[in-house]
Legacy VTK file of the C-alpha trace (Angstrom):
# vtk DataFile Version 3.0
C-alpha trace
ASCII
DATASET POLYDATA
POINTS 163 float
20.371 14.712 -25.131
18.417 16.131 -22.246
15.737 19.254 -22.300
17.709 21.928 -20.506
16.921 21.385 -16.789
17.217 25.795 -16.359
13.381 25.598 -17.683
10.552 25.555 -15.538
8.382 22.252 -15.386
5.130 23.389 -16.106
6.865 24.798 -19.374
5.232 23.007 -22.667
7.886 20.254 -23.866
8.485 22.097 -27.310
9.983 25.329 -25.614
12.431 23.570 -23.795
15.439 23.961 -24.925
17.575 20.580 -25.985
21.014 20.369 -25.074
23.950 18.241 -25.751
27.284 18.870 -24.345
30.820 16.804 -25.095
34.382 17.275 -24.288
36.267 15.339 -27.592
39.893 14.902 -26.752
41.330 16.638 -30.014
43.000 13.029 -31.452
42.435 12.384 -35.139
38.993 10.692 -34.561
37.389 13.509 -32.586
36.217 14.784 -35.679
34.176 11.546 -36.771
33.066 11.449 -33.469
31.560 14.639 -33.098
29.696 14.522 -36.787
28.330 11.225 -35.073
27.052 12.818 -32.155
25.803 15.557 -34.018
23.878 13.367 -36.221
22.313 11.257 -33.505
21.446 14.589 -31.244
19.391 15.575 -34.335
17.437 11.805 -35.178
17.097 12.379 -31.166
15.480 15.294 -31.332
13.134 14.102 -34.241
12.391 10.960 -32.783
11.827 11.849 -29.056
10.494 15.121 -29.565
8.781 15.459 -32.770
11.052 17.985 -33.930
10.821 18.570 -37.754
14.618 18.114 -39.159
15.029 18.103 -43.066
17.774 16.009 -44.399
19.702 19.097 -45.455
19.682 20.228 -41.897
21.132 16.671 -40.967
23.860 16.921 -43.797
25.033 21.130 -43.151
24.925 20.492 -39.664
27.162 17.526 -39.873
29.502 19.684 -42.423
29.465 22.551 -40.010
30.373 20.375 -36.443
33.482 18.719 -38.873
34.804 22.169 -40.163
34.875 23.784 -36.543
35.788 21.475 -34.861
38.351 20.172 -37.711
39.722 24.052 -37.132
39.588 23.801 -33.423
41.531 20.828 -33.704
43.736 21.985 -36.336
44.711 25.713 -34.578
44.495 24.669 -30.847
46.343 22.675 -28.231
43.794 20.328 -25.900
40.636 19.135 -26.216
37.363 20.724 -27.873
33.797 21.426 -26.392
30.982 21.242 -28.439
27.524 22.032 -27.424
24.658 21.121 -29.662
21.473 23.014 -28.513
17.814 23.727 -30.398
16.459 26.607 -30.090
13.312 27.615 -31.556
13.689 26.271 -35.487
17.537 26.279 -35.379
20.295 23.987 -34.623
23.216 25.871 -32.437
26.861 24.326 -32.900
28.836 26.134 -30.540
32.576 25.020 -30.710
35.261 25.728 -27.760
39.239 25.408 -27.993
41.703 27.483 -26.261
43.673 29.334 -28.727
41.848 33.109 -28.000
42.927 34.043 -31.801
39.515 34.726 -33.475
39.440 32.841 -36.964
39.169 35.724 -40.370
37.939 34.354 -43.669
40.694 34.674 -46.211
40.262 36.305 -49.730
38.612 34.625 -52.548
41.192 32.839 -54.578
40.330 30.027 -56.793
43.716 28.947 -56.364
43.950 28.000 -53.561
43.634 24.587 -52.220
41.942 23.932 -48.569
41.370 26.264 -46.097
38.016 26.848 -46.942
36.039 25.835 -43.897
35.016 29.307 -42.311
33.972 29.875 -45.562
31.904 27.237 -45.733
30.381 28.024 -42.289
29.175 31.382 -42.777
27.731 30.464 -46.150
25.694 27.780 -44.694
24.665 29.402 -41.544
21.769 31.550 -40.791
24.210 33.275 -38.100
27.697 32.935 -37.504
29.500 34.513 -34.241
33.064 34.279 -33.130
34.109 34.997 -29.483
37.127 35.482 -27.432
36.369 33.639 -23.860
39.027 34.220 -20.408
40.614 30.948 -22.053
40.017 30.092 -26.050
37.565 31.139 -27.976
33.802 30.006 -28.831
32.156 29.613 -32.429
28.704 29.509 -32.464
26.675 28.973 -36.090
22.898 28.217 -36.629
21.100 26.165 -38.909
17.786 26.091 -39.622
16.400 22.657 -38.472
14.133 23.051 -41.676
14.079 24.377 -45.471
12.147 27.117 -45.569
12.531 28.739 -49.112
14.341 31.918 -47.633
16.933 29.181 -46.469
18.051 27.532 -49.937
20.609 30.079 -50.451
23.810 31.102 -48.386
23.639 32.069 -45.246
22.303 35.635 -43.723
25.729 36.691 -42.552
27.363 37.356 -38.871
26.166 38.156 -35.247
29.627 39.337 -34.446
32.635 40.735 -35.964
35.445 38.736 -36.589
38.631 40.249 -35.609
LINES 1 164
163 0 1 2 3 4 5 6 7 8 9 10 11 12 13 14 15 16 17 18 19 20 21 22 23 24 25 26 27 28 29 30 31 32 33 34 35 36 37 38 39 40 41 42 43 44 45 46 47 48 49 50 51 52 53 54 55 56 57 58 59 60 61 62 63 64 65 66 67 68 69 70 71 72 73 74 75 76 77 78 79 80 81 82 83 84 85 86 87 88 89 90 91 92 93 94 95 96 97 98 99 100 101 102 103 104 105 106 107 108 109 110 111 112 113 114 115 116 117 118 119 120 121 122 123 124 125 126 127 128 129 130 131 132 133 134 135 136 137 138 139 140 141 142 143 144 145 146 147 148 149 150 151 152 153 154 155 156 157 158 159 160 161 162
């Protein structure tokens, strides 16, 4: 994790942005892998940089890197880009794959077994956005890096629509 070189130098170290980028090759361990990464980009970015990051931040982010990129993997031939940035208070998972069909969260029905994970997303999130891109799609979602007590419920809803 490097502080994203587009800032200026003189810029104060706290309002750089921090930035982690990784192609995962879409096998069955991509997923593990990029919960790891996302779990050491965010004991980086207390450790290095001071950053305040609660332990639920640590745990929703990790759920919210394995459902997207779970459903990249899942929906879409090739590999998967994630990008990991801070900004301001929040943590930014932004998920690439290149199947340009933009995911829709099903009905409620408590029978139904699985297919839960966009669900999940946009109840944890503080913002949720779904984009088509020339190739693929990207899903962005933000978490707040701490628990503030306006965060201990769901999530405040979409940025973008989603179909």
């Amino acid at each position: 994790m490097e502080p994203d070189s587009s800032e200026d130098d003189d810029a104060a170290p706290q309002a750089r942005a921090l930035r982690s980028t990784v192609a995962l090759d879409g096998d069955g361990s991509c997923i593990a892998e990029a919960r790891r990464l996302a779990a050491t980009f965010l004991a980086r970015a207390q450790v290095e940089y001071g950053l305040p990051v609660s332990a639920r931040a640590m745990d929703l982010t990790q759920l919210v890197v394995s459902e997207l990129v779970t459903n990249a993997r899942k929906y879409a031939p090739g590999p998967v880009l994630m990008d990991l940035r801070i900004v301001d208070a929040l943590v930014e998972v932004e998920v690439w794959d290149s199947d340009p069909v933009l995911p829709v969260a099903r009905a409620a029905d408590a029978q139904r077994v699985g297919q839960h994970g966009l669900e999940i997303v946009r109840a944890v999130a503080r913002g949720f956005e779904a984009q088509r891109e020339p190739v693929g799609k990207r899903i962005t979602a933000r978490i707040p890096l701490t628990d503030a007590p306006d965060d201990a419920g769901t999530g405040t809803g979409d940025s973008a629509p989603q179909a």
